[in-house]
Backbone atoms as SQL, in Angstrom:
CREATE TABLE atoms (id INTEGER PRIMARY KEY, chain TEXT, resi INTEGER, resn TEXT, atom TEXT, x REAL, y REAL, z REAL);
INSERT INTO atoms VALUES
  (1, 'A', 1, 'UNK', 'N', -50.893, -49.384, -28.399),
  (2, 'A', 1, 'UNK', 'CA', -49.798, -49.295, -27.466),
  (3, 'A', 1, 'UNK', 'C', -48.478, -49.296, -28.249),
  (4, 'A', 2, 'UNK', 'N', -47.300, -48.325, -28.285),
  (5, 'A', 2, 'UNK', 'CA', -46.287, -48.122, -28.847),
  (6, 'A', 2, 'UNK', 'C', -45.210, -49.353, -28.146),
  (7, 'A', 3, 'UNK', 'N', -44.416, -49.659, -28.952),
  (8, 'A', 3, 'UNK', 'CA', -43.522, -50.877, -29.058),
  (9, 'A', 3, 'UNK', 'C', -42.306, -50.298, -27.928),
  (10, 'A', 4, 'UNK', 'N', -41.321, -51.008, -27.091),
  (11, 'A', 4, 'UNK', 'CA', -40.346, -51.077, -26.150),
  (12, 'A', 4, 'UNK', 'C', -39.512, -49.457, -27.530),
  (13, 'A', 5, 'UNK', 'N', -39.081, -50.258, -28.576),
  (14, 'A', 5, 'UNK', 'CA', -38.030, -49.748, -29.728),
  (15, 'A', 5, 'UNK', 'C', -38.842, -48.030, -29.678),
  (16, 'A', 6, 'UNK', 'N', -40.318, -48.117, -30.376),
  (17, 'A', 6, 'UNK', 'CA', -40.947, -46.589, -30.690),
  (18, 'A', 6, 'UNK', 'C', -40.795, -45.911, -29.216),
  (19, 'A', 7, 'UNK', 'N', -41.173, -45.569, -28.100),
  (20, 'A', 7, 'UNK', 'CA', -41.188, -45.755, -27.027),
  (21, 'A', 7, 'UNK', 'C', -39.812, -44.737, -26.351),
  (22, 'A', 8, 'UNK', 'N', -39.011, -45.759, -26.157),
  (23, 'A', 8, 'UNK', 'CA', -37.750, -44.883, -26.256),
  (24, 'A', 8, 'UNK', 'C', -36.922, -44.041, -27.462),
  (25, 'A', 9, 'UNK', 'N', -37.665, -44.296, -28.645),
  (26, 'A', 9, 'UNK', 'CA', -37.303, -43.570, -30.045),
  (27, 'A', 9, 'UNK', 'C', -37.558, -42.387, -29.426),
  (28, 'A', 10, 'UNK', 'N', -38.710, -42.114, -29.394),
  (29, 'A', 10, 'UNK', 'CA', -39.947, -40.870, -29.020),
  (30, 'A', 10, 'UNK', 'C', -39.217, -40.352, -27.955),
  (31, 'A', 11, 'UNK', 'N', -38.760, -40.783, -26.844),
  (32, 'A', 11, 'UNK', 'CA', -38.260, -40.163, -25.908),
  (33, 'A', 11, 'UNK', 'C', -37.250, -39.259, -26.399),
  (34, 'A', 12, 'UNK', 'N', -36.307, -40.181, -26.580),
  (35, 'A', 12, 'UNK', 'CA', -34.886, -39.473, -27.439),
  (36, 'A', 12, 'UNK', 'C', -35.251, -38.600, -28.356),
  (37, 'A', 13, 'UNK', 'N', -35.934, -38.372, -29.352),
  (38, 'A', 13, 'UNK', 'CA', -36.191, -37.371, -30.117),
  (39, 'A', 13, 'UNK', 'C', -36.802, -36.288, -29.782),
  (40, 'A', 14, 'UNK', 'N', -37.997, -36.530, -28.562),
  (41, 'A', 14, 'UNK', 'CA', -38.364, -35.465, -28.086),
  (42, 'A', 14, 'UNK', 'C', -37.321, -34.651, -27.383),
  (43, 'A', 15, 'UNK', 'N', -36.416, -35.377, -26.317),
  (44, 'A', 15, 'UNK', 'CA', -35.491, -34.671, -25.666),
  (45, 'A', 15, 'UNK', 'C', -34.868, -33.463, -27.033),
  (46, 'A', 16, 'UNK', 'N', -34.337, -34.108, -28.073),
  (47, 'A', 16, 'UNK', 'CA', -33.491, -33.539, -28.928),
  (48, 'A', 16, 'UNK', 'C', -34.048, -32.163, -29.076),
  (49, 'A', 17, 'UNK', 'N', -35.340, -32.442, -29.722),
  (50, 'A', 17, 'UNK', 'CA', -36.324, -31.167, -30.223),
  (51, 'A', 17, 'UNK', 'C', -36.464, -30.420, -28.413),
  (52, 'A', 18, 'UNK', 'N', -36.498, -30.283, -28.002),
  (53, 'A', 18, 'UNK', 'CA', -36.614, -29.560, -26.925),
  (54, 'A', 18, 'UNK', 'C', -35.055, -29.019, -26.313),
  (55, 'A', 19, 'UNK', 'N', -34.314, -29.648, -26.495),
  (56, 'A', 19, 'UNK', 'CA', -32.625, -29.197, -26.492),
  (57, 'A', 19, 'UNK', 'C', -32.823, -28.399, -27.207),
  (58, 'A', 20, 'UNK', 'N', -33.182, -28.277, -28.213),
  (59, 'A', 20, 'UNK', 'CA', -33.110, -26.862, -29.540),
  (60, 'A', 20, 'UNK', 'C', -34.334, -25.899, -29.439),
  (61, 'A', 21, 'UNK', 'N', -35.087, -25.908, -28.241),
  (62, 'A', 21, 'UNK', 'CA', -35.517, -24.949, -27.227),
  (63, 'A', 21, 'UNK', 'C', -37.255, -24.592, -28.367),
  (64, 'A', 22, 'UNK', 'N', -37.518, -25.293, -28.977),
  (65, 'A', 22, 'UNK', 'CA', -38.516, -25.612, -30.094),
  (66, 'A', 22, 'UNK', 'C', -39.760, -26.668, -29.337),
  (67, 'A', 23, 'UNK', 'N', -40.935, -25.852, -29.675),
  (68, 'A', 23, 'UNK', 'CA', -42.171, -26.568, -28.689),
  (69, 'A', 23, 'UNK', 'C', -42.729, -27.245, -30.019),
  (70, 'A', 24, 'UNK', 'N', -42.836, -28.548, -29.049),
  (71, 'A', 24, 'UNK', 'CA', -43.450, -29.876, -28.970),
  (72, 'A', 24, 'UNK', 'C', -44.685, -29.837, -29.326),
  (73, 'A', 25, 'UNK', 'N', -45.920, -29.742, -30.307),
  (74, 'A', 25, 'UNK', 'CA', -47.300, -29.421, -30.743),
  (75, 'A', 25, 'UNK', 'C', -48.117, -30.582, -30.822),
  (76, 'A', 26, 'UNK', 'N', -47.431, -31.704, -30.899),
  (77, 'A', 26, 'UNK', 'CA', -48.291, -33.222, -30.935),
  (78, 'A', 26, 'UNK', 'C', -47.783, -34.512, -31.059),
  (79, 'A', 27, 'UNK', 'N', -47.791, -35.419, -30.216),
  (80, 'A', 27, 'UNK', 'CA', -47.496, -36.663, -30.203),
  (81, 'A', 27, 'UNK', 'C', -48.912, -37.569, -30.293),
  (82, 'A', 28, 'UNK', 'N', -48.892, -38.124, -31.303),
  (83, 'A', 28, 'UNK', 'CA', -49.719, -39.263, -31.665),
  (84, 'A', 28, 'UNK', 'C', -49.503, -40.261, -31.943),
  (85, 'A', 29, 'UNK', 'N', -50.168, -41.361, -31.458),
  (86, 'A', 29, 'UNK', 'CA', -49.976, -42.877, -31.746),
  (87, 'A', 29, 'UNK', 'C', -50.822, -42.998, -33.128),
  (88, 'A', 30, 'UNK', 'N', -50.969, -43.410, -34.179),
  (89, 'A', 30, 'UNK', 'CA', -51.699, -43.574, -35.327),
  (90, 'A', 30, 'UNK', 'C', -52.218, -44.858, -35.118),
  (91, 'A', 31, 'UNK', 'N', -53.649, -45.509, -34.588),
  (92, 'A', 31, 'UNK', 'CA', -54.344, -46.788, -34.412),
  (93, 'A', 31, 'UNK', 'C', -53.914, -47.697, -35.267),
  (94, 'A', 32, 'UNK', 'N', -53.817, -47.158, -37.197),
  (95, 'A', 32, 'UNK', 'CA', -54.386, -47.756, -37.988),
  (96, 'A', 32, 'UNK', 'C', -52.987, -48.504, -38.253),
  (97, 'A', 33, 'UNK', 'N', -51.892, -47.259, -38.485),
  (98, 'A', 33, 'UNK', 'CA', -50.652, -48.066, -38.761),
  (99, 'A', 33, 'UNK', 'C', -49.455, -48.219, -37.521),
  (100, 'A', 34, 'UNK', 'N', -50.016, -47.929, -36.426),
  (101, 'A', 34, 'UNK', 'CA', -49.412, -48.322, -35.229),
  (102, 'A', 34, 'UNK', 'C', -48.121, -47.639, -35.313),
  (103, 'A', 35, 'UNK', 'N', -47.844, -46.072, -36.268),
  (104, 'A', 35, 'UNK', 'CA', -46.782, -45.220, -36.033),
  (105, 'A', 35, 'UNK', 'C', -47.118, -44.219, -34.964),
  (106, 'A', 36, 'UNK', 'N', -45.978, -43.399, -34.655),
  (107, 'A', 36, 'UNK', 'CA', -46.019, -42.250, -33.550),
  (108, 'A', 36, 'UNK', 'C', -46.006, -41.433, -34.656),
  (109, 'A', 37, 'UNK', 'N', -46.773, -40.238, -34.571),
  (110, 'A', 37, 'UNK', 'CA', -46.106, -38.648, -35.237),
  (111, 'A', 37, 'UNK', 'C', -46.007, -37.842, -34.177),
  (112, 'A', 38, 'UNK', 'N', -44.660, -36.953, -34.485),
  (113, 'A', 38, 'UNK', 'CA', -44.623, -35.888, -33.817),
  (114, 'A', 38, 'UNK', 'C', -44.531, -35.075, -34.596),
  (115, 'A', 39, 'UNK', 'N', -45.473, -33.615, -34.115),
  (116, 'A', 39, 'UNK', 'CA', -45.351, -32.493, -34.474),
  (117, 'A', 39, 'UNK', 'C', -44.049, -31.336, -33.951),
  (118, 'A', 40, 'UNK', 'N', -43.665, -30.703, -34.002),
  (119, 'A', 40, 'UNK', 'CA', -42.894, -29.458, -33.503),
  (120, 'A', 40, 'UNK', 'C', -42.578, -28.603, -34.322),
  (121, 'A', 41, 'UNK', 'N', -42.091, -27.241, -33.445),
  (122, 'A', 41, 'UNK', 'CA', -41.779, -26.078, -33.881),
  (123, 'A', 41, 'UNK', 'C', -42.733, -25.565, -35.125),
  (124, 'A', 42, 'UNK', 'N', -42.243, -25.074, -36.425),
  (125, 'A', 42, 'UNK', 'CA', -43.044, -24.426, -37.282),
  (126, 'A', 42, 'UNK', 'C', -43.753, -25.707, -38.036),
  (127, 'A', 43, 'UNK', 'N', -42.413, -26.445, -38.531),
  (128, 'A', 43, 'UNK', 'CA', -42.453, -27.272, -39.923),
  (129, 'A', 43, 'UNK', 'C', -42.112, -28.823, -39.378),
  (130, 'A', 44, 'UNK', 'N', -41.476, -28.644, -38.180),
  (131, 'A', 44, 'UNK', 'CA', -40.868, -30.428, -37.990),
  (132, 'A', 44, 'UNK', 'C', -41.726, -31.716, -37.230),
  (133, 'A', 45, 'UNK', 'N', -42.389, -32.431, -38.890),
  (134, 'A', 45, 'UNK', 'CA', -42.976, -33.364, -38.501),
  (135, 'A', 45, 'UNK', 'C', -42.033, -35.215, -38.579),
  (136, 'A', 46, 'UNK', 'N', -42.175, -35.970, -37.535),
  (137, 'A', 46, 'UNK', 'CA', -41.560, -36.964, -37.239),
  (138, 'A', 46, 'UNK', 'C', -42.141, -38.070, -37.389),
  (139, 'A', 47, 'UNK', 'N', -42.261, -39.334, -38.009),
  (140, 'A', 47, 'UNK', 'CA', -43.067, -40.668, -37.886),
  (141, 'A', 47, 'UNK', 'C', -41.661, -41.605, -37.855),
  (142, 'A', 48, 'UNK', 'N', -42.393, -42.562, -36.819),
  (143, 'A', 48, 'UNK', 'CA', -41.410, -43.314, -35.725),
  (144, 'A', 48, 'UNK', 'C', -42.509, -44.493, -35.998),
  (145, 'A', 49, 'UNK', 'N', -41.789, -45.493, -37.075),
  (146, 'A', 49, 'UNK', 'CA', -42.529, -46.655, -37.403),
  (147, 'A', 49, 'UNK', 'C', -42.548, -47.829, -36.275),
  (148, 'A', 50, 'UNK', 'N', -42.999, -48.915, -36.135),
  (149, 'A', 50, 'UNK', 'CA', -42.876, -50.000, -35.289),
  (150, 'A', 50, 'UNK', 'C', -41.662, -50.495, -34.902),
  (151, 'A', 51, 'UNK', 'N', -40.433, -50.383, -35.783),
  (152, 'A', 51, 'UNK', 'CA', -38.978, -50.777, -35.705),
  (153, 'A', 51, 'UNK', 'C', -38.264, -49.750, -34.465),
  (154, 'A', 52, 'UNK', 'N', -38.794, -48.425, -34.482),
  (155, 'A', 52, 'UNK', 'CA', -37.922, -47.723, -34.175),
  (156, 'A', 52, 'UNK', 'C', -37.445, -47.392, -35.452),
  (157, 'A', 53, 'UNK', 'N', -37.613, -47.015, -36.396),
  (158, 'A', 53, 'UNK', 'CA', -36.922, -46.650, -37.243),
  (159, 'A', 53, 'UNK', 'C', -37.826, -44.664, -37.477),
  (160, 'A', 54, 'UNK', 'N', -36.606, -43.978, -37.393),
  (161, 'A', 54, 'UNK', 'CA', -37.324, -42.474, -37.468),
  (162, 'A', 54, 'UNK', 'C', -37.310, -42.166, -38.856),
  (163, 'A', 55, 'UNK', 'N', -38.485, -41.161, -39.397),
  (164, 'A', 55, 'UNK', 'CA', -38.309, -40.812, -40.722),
  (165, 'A', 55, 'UNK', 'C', -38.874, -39.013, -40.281),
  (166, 'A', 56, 'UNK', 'N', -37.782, -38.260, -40.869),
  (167, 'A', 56, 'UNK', 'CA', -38.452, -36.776, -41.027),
  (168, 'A', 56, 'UNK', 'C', -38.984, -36.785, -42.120),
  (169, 'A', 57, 'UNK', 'N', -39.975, -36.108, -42.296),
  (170, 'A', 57, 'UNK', 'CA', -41.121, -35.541, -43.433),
  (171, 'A', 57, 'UNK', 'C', -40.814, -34.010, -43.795);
């Protein structure tokens, strides 16, 4: 289960990536280390640690 902080991270970032009219390919919770990844567009992958803290890859 993603944290109050990841949660609304994910929201907000998804909105962003979809403002820039770029499809959304995967949101995952990761079991092991309890991050979100998001996939989009060609190349833009996202991990959204337990803090809320975003990191692009």
């Amino acid at each position: 289960m993603p944290t109050e902080k990841q949660a609304v991270k994910c929201f907000i970032i998804c909105q962003r990536i979809t403002q820039m009219y770029l499809p959304i390919s995967l949101v995952r919770l990761d079991e092991r280390s309890n991050d979100i990844f998001i996939l989009a567009g060609e190349d833009i992958q996202v991990l959204i640690d337990r803090n809320g803290e975003v990191k692009i890859l």
